[in-house]
C-alpha positions as a Markdown table, in Angstrom:
| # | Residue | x | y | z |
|---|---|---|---|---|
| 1 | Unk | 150.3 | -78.1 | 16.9 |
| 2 | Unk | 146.9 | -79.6 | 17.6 |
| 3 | Unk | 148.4 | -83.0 | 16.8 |
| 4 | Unk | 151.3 | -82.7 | 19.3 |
| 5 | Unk | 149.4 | -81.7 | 21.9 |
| 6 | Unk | 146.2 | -83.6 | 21.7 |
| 7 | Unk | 147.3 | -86.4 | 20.1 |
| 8 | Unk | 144.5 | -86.5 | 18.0 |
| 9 | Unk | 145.3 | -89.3 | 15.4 |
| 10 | Unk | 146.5 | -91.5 | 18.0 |
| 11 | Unk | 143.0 | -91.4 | 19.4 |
| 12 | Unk | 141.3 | -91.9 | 15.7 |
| 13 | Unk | 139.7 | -88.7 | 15.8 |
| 14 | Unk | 140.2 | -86.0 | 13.9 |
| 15 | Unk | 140.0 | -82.0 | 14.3 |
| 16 | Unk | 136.4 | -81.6 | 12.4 |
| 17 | Unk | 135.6 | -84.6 | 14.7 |
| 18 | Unk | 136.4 | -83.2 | 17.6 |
| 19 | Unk | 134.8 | -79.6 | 16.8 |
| 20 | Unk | 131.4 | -81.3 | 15.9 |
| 21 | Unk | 131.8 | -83.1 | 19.1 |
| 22 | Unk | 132.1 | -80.1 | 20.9 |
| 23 | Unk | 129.0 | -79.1 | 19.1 |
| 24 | Unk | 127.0 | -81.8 | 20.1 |
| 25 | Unk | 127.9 | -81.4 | 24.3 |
| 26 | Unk | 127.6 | -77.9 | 24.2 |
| 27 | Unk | 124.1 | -78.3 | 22.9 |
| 28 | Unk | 122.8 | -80.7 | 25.2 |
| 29 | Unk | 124.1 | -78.8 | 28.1 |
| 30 | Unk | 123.9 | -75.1 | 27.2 |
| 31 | Unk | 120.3 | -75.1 | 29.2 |
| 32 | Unk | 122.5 | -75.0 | 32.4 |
| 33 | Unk | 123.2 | -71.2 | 31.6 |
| 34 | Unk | 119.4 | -70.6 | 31.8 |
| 35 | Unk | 118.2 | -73.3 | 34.3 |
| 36 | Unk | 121.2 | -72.3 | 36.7 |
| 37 | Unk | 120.2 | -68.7 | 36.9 |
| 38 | Unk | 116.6 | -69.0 | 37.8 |
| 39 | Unk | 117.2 | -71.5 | 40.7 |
| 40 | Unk | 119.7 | -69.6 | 42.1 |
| 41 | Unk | 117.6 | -66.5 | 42.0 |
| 42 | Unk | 115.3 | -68.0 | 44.2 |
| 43 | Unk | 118.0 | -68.0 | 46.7 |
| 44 | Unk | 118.3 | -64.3 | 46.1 |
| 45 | Unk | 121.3 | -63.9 | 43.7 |
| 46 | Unk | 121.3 | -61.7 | 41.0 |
| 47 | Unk | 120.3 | -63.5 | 38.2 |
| 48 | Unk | 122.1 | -61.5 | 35.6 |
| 49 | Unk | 125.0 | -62.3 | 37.8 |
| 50 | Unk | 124.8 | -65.8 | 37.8 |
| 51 | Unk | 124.2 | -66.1 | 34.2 |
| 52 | Unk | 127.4 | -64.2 | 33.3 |
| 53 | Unk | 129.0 | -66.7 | 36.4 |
| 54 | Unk | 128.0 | -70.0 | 34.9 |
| 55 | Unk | 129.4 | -69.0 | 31.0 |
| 56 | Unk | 132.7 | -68.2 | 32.7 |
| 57 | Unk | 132.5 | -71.3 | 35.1 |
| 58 | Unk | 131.9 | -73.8 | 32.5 |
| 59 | Unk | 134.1 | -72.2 | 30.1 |
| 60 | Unk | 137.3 | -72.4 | 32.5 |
| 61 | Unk | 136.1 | -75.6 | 33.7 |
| 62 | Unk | 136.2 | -77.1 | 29.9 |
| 63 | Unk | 139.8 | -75.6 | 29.0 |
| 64 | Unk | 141.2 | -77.2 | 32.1 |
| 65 | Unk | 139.7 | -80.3 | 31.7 |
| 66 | Unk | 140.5 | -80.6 | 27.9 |
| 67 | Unk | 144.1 | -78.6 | 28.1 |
| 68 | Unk | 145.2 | -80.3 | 31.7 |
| 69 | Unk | 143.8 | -84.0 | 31.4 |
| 70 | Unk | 143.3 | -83.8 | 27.6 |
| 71 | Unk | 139.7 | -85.8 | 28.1 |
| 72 | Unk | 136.6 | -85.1 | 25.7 |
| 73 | Unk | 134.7 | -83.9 | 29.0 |
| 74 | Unk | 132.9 | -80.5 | 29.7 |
| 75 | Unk | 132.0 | -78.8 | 33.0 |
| 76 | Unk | 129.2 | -76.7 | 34.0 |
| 77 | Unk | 127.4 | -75.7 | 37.5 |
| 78 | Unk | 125.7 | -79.4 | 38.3 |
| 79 | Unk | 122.4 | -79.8 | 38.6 |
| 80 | Unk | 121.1 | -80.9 | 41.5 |
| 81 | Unk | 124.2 | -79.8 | 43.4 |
| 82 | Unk | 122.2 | -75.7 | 42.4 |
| 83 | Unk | 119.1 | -77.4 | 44.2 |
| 84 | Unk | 120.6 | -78.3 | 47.3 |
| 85 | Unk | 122.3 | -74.7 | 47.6 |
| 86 | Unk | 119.2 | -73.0 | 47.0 |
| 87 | Unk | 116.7 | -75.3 | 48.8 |
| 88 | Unk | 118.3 | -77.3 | 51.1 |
| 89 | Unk | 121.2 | -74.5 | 52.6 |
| 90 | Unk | 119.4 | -71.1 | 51.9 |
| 91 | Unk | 115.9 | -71.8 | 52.0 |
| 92 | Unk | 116.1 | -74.8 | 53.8 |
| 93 | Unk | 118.3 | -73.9 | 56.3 |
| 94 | Unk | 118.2 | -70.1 | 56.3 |
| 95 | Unk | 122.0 | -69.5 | 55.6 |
| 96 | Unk | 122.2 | -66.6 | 53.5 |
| 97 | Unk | 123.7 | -67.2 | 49.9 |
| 98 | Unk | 127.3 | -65.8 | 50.4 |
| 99 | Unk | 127.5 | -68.3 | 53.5 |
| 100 | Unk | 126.4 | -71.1 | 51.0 |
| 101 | Unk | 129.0 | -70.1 | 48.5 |
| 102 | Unk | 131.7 | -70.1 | 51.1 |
| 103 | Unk | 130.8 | -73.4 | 52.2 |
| 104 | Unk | 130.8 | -74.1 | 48.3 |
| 105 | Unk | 134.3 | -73.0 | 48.4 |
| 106 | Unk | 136.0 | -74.6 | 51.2 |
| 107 | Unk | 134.8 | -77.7 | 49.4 |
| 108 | Unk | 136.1 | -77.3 | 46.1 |
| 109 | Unk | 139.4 | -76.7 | 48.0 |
| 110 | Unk | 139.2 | -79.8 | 49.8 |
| 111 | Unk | 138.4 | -81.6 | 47.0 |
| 112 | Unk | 141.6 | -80.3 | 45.0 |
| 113 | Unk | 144.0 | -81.3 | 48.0 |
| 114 | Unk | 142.2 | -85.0 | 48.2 |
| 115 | Unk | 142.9 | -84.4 | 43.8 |
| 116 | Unk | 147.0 | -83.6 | 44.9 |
| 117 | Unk | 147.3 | -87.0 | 47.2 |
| 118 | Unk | 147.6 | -90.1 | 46.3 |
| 119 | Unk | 144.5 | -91.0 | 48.0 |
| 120 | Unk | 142.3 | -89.5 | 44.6 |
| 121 | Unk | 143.5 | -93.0 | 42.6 |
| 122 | Unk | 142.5 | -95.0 | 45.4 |
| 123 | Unk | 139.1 | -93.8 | 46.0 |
| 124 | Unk | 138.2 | -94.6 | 42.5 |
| 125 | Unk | 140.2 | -97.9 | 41.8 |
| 126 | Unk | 138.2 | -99.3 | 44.8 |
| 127 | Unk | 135.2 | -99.2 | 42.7 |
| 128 | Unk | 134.9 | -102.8 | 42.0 |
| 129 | Unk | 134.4 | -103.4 | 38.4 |
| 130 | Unk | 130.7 | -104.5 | 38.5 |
| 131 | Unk | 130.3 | -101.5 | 39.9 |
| 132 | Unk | 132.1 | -99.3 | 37.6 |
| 133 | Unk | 130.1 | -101.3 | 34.4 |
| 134 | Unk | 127.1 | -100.6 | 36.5 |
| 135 | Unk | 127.7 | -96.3 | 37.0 |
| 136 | Unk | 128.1 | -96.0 | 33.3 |
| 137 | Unk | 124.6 | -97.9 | 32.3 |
| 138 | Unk | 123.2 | -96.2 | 35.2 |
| 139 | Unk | 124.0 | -93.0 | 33.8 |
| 140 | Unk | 122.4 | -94.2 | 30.6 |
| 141 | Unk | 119.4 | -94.8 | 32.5 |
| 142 | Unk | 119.2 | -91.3 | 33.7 |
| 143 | Unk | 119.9 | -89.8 | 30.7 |
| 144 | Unk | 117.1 | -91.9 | 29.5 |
| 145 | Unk | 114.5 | -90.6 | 32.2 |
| 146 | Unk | 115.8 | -86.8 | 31.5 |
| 147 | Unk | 115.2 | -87.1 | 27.6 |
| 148 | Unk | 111.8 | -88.7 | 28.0 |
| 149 | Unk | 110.7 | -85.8 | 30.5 |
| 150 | Unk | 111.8 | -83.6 | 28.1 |
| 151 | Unk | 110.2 | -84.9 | 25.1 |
| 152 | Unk | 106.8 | -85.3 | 27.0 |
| 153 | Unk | 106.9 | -89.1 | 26.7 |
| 154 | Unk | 106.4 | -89.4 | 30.9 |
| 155 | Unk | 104.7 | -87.0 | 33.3 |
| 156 | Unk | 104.2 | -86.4 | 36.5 |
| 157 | Unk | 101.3 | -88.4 | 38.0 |
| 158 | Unk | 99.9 | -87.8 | 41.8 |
| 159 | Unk | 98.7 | -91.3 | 41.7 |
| 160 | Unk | 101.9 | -93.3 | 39.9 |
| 161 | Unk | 104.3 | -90.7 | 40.4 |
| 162 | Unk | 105.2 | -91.6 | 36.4 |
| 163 | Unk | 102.5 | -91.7 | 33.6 |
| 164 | Unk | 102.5 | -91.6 | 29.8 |
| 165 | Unk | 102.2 | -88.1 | 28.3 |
| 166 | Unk | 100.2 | -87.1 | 25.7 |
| 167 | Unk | 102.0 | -88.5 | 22.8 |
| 168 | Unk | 100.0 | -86.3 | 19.8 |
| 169 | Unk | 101.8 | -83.4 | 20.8 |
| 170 | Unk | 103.8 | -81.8 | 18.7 |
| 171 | Unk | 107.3 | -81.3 | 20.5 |
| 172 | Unk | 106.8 | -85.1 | 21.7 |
| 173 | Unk | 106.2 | -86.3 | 18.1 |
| 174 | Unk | 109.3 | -83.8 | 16.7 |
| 175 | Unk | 111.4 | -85.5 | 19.5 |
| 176 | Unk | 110.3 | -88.8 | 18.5 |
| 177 | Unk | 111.5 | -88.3 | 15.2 |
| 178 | Unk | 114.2 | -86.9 | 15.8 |
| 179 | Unk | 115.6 | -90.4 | 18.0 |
| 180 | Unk | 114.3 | -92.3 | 14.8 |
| 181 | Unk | 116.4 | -89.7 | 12.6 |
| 182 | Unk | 119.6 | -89.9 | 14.9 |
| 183 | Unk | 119.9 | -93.8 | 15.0 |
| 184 | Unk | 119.2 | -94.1 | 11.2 |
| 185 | Unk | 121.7 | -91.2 | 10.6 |
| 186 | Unk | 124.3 | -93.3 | 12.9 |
| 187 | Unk | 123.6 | -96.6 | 11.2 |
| 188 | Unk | 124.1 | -95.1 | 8.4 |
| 189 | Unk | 127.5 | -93.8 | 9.5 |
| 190 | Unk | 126.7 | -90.6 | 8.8 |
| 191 | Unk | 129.4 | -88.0 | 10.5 |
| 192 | Unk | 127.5 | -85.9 | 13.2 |
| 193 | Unk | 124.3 | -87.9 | 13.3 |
| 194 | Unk | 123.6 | -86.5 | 16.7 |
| 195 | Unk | 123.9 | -82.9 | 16.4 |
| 196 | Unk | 122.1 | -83.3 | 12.5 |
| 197 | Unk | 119.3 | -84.5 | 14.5 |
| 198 | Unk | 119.1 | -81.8 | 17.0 |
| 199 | Unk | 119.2 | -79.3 | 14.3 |
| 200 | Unk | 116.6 | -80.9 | 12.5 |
| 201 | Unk | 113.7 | -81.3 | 15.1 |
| 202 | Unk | 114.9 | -77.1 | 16.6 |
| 203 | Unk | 114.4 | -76.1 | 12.9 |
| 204 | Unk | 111.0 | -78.4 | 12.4 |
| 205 | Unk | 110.1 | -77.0 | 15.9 |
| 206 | Unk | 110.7 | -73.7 | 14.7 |
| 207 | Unk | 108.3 | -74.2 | 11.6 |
| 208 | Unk | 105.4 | -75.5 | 13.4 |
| 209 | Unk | 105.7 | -72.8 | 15.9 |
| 210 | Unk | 106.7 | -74.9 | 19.0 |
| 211 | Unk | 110.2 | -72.6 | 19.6 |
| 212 | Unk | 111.3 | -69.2 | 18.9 |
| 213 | Unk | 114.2 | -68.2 | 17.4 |
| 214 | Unk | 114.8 | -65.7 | 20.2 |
| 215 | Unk | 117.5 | -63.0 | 18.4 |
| 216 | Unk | 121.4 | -63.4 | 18.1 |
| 217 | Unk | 123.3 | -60.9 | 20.0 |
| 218 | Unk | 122.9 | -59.5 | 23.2 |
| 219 | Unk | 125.5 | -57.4 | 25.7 |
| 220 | Unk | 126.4 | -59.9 | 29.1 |
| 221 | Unk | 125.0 | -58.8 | 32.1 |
| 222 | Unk | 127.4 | -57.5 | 35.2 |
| 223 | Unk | 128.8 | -60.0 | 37.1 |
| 224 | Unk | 130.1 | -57.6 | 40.2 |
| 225 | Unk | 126.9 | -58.7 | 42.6 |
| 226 | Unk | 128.2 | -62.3 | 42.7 |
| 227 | Unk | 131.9 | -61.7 | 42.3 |
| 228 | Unk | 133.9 | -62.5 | 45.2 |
| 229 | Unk | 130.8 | -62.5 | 47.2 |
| 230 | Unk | 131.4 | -65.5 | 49.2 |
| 231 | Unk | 131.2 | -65.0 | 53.1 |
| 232 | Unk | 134.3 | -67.4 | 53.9 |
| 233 | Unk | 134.2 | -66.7 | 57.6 |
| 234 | Unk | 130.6 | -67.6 | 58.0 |
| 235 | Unk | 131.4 | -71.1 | 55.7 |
| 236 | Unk | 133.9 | -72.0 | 58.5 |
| 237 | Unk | 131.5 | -72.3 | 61.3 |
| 238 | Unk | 131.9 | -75.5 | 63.2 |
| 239 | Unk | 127.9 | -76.0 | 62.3 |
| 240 | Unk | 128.4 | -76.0 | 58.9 |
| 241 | Unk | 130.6 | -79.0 | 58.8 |
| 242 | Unk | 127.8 | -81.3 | 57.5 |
| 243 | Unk | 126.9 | -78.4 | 54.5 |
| 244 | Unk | 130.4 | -78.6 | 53.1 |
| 245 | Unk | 130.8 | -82.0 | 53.3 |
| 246 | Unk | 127.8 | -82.5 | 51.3 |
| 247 | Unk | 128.9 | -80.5 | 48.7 |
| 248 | Unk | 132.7 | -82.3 | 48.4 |
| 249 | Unk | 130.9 | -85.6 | 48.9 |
| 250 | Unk | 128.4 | -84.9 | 46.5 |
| 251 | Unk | 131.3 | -83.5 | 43.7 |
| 252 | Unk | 133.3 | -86.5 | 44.6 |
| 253 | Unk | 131.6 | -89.3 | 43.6 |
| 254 | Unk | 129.6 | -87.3 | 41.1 |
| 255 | Unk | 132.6 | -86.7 | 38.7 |
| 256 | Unk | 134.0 | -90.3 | 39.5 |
| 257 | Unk | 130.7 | -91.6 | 38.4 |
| 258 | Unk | 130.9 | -89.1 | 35.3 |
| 259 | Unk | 134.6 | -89.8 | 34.4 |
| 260 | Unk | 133.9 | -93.6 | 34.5 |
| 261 | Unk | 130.7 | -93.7 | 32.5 |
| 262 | Unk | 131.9 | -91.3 | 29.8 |
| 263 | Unk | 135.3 | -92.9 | 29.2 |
| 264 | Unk | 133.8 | -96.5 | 28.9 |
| 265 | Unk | 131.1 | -94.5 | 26.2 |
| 266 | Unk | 134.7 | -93.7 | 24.6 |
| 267 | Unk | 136.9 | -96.3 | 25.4 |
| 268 | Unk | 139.3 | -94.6 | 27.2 |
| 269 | Unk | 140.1 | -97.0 | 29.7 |
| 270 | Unk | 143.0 | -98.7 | 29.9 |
| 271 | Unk | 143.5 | -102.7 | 30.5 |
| 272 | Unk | 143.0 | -102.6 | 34.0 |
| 273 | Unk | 139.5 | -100.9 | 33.9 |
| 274 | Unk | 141.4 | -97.4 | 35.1 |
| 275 | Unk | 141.0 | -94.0 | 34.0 |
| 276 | Unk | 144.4 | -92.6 | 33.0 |
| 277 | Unk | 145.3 | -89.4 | 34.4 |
| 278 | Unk | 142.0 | -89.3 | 37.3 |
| 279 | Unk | 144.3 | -86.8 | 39.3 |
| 280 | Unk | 144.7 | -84.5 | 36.3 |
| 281 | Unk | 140.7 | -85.0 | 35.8 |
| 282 | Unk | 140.0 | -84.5 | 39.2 |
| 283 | Unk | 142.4 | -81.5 | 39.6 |
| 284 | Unk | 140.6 | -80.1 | 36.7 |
| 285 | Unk | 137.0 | -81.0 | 38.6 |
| 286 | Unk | 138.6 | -79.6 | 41.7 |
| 287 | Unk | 139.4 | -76.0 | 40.6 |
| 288 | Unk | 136.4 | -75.6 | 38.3 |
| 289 | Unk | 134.6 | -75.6 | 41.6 |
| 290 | Unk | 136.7 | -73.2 | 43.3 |
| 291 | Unk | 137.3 | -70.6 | 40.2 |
| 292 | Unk | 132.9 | -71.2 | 40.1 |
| 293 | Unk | 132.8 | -70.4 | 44.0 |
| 294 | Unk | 135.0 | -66.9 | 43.3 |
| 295 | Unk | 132.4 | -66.2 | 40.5 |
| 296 | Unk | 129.3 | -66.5 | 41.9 |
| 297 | Unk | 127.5 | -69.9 | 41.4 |
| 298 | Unk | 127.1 | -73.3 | 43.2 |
| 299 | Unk | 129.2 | -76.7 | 42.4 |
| 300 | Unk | 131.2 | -76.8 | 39.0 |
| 301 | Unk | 131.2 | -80.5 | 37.6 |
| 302 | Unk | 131.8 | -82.7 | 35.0 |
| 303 | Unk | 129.2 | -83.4 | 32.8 |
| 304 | Unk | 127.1 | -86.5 | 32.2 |
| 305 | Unk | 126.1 | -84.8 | 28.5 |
| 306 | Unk | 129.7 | -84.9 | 27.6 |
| 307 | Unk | 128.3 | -88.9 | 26.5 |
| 308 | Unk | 126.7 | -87.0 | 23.6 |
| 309 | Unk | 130.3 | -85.7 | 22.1 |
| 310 | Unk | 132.3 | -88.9 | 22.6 |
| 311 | Unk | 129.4 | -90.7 | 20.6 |
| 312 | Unk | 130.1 | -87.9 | 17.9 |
| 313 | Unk | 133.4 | -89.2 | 17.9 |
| 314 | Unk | 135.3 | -86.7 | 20.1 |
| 315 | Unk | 137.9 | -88.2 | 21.7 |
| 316 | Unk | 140.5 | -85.8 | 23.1 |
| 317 | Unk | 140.8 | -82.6 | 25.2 |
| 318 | Unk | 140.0 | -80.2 | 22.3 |
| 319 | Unk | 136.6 | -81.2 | 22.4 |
| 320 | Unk | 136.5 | -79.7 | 25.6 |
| 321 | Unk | 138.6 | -77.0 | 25.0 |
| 322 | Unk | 135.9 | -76.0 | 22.1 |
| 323 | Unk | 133.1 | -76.3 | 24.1 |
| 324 | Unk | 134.8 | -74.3 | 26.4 |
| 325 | Unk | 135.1 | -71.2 | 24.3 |
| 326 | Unk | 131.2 | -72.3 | 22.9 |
| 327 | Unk | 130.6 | -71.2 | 26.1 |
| 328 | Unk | 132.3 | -67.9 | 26.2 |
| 329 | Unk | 130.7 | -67.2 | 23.4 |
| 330 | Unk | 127.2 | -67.8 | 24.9 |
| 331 | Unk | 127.8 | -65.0 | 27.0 |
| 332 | Unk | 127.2 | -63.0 | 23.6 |
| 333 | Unk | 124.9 | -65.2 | 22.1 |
| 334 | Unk | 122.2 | -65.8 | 24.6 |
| 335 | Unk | 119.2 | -65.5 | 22.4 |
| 336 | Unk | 120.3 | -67.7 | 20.0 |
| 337 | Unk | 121.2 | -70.6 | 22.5 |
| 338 | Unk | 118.2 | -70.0 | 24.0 |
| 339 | Unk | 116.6 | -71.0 | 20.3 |
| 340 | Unk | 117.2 | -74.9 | 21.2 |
| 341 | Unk | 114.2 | -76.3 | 22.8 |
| 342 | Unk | 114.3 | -79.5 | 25.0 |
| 343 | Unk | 112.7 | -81.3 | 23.0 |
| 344 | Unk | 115.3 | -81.0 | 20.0 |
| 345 | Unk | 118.1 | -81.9 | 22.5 |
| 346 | Unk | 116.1 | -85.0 | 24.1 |
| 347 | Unk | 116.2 | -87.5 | 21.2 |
| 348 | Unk | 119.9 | -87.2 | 21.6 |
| 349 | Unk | 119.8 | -87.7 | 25.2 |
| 350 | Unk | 118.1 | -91.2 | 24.7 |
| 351 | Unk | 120.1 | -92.1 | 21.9 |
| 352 | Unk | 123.0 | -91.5 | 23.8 |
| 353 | Unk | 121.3 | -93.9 | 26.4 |
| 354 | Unk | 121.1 | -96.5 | 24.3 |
| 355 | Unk | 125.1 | -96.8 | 23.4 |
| 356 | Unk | 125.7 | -96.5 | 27.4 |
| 357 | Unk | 122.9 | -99.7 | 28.2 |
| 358 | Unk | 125.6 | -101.6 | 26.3 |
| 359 | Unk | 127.7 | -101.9 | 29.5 |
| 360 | Unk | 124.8 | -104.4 | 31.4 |
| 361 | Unk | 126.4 | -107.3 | 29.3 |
| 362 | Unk | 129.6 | -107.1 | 30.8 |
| 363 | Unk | 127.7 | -107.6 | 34.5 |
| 364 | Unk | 128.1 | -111.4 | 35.2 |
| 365 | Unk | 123.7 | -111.5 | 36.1 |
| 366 | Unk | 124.4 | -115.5 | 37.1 |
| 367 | Unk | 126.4 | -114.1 | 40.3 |
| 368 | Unk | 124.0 | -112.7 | 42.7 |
| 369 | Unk | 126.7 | -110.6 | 44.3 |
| 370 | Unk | 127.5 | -109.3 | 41.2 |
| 371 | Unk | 124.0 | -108.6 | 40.2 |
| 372 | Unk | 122.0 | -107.5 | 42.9 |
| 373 | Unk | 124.6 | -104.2 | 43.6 |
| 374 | Unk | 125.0 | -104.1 | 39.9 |
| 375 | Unk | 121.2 | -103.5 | 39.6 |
| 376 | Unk | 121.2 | -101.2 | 43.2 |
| 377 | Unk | 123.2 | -98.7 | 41.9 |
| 378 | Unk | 121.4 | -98.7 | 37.9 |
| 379 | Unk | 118.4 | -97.6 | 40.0 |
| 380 | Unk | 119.8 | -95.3 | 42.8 |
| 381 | Unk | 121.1 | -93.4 | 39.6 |
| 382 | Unk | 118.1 | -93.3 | 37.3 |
| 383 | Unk | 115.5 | -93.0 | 40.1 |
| 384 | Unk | 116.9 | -90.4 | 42.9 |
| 385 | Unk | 119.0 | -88.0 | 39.2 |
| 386 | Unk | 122.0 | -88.6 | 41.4 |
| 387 | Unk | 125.4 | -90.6 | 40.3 |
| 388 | Unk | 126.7 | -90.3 | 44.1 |
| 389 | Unk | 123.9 | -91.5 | 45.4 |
| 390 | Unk | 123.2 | -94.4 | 43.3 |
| 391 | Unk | 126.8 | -95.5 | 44.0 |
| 392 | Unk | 126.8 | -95.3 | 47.8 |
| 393 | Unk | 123.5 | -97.1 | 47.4 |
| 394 | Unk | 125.6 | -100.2 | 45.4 |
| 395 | Unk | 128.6 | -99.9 | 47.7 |
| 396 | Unk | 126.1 | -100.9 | 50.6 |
| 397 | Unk | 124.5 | -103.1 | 49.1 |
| 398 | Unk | 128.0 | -104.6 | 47.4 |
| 399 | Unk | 129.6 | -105.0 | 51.2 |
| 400 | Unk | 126.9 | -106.4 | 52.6 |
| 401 | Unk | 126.0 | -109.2 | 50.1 |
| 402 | Unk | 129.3 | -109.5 | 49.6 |
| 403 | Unk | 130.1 | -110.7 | 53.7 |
| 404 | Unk | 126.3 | -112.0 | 54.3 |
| 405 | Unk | 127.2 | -114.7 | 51.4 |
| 406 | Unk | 131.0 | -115.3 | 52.7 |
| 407 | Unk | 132.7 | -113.8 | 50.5 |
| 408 | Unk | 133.7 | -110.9 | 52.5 |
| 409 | Unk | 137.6 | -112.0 | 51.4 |
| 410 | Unk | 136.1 | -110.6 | 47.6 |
| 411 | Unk | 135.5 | -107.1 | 49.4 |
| 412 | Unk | 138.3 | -104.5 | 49.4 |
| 413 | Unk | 139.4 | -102.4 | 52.3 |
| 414 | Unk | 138.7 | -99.6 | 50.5 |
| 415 | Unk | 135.0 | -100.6 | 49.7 |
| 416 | Unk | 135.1 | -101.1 | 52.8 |
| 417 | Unk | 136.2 | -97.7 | 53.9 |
| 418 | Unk | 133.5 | -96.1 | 51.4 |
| 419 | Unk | 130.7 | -98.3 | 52.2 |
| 420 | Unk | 131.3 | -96.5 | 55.9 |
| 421 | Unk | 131.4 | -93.1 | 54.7 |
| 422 | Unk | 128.6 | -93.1 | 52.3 |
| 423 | Unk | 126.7 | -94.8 | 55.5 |
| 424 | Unk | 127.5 | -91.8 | 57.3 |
| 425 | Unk | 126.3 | -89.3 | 54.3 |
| 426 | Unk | 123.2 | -91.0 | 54.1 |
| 427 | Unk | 122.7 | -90.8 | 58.0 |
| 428 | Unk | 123.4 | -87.3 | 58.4 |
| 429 | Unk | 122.1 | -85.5 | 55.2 |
């Protein structure tokens, strides 16, 4: 039954494959369910609430992605997206949090009527293909910064704003280890090299008494204070036009950027370059925001992670289908979870990095209007932790290059057309 509907085989995977897979994303990204809660606390929701609302979230978001679109690719409540809700709408702007839910809403419904036209192929087919080749080792790149953050390798500095940690410590040495283990394990061909090596370092952690093992079983929280909490009414106030724009701009070019780097990780693109089936994927993208809204937490997205489980070999929709219920199950499983340190999940992070880097070789460096975008968006994306803006950043800098150098006949109308509105984002938020 898998087989017929998954198409497993045809993708050279496997079902064990596509379980540890599952594994492997769900790790990376299961911090979301602890991260999410205490930054939208600060906003004033209920974090017991939002807890039991990001499980659920992710967990729908994942079974329609993997059912609907039959992609290896998990959803969650995005980070960064939570930060602007709480900091930049409630505490920024003094818009109470069912207001900022509304607005989160309204733009997850908007996003899923742009998902139903015909308009959702064009927007991301007029990513020129520098740029797509770009995204994806951008991502890398970020994924890159977040592991060595986690793993102590770089700190904050007043003076540098970046500066070497103290690499004798412990976690940074496990972590260390654990990338050295992972590639070995890989080169080796050794099935599940990735989530070996996160088990590993979490179970060394654990020895040397750098992480807990924090219980099993606990009873979820209530999720009535956030349920159907969202002030709707409020959201469509002509004033908050710019907020929900933001968010569907934001969720836009977020999951295009995700979809794109993840399926090169995999090769799922087809001849063209194109993502088969983007509406399904962005339909999927679409409600997991909306179903998120009704529950009780900020933006639902795909997830940049989901790199981790296509390089343990998953392939298909059942991936994200497992990680899915990985998730419902975290709603009972908390404390052990919560047992994985950063630092186990970081050398998988950068490994994962590495594999992605592999797309700068397919960026023609000799052109400068190839290059100087190409490199544009690598930073936007690694530097500001945002795949939107790190591709409005390139489109710019693609259009203008591009007609400064007379070449403007290389430049698509609908490059065009984005460059314009990602001007307008950057002017007004």
């Amino acid at each position: 039954m898998l087989e017929r509907y998954f198409h497993i085989r045809a993708q050279g995977s496997t079902p064990a494959r596509e379980v540890l897979a599952a594994l492997t994303t769900f790790l990376t990204m299961v911090y979301i369910i602890f991260v999410n809660p205490q930054m939208l606390a600060r906003a004033g929701i209920d974090s017991g609430a939002v807890f039991v609302a990001t499980c659920l979230a992710a967990a729908c978001g994942s079974i329609i992605m993997g059912v609907w679109a039959n992609y290896p690719i998990a959803l969650a409540p995005g980070m960064g997206l939570n930060a602007y809700f709480t900091f930049g709408v409630v505490l920024g702007m003094g818009h109470p949090w069912q207001i900022a839910l509304g607005a989160v809403f309204i733009s997850g419904c908007l996003f899923t009527l742009l998902s139903l036209s015909r308009l959702r192929e064009k927007l991301i087919d007029a990513i020129p293909a520098t740029l797509k080749f770009a995204t994806s080792a951008g991502i890398g790149f970020l994924l890159a910064f977040l592991a060595l953050k986690s793993a102590g390798v770089i700190v904050d500095s007043p003076a540098t704003l970046l500066s070497l940690g103290d690499l004798r410590q412990t976690p940074t040495l496990l972590a260390g280890g654990g990338f050295v283990l992972i590639a070995a394990l890989d080169a080796r061909r050794v099935p599940g090299a990735v989530v070996l090596g996160i088990i590993a370092v979490a179970l060394a952690g654990a020895g040397l008494g750098e992480n807990s093992f924090n219980g099993i079983f606990s009873l979820p929280p209530s999720i009535a204070p956030t349920l159907l909490a969202m002030d709707l009414r409020g959201a469509l106030d002509i004033g908050l036009v710019t907020i929900v724009f933001s968010f569907l701009f934001v969720d836009l070019f977020d999951t295009a950027g995700t979809l794109i780097g993840v399926a090169q990780t995999g090769g799922l693109l087809d001849g063209a370059g194109r993502l088969p089936r983007i509406g399904r994927a962005l339909l999927a993208d679409s409600s997991a925001t909306v179903v998120g809204a009704m529950l009780g937490t900020s933006t639902t997205t795909s997830y940049v992670e989901s790199c981790l489980g296509v390089q343990a070999g998953g392939r298909t929709g059942l991936t994200a289908v497992v990680v899915g219920l990985f998730f419902l199950l975290a709603l009972f499983f908390a404390p052990l979870a919560s047992s994985v340190p950063e630092f186990a999940t970081a050398p998988a992070l950068l490994y994962v990095a590495c594999a992605m880097s592999r797309n700068l070789t397919h960026i023609c460096w000799d052109d400068a209007t190839e290059a100087a975008p190409a490199l544009i968006t690598i930073l936007g994306i690694a530097l500001t932790l945002s795949i939107a803006t790190g591709i409005g950043l390139g489109f710019l800098a693609h259009v203008a290059i591009k007609t400064l150098a007379g070449r403007q006949h290389q430049v698509t109308a609908g490059s065009w057309l984005l460059a314009a509105l990602f001007a307008l984002r950057f002017a007004l938020v």
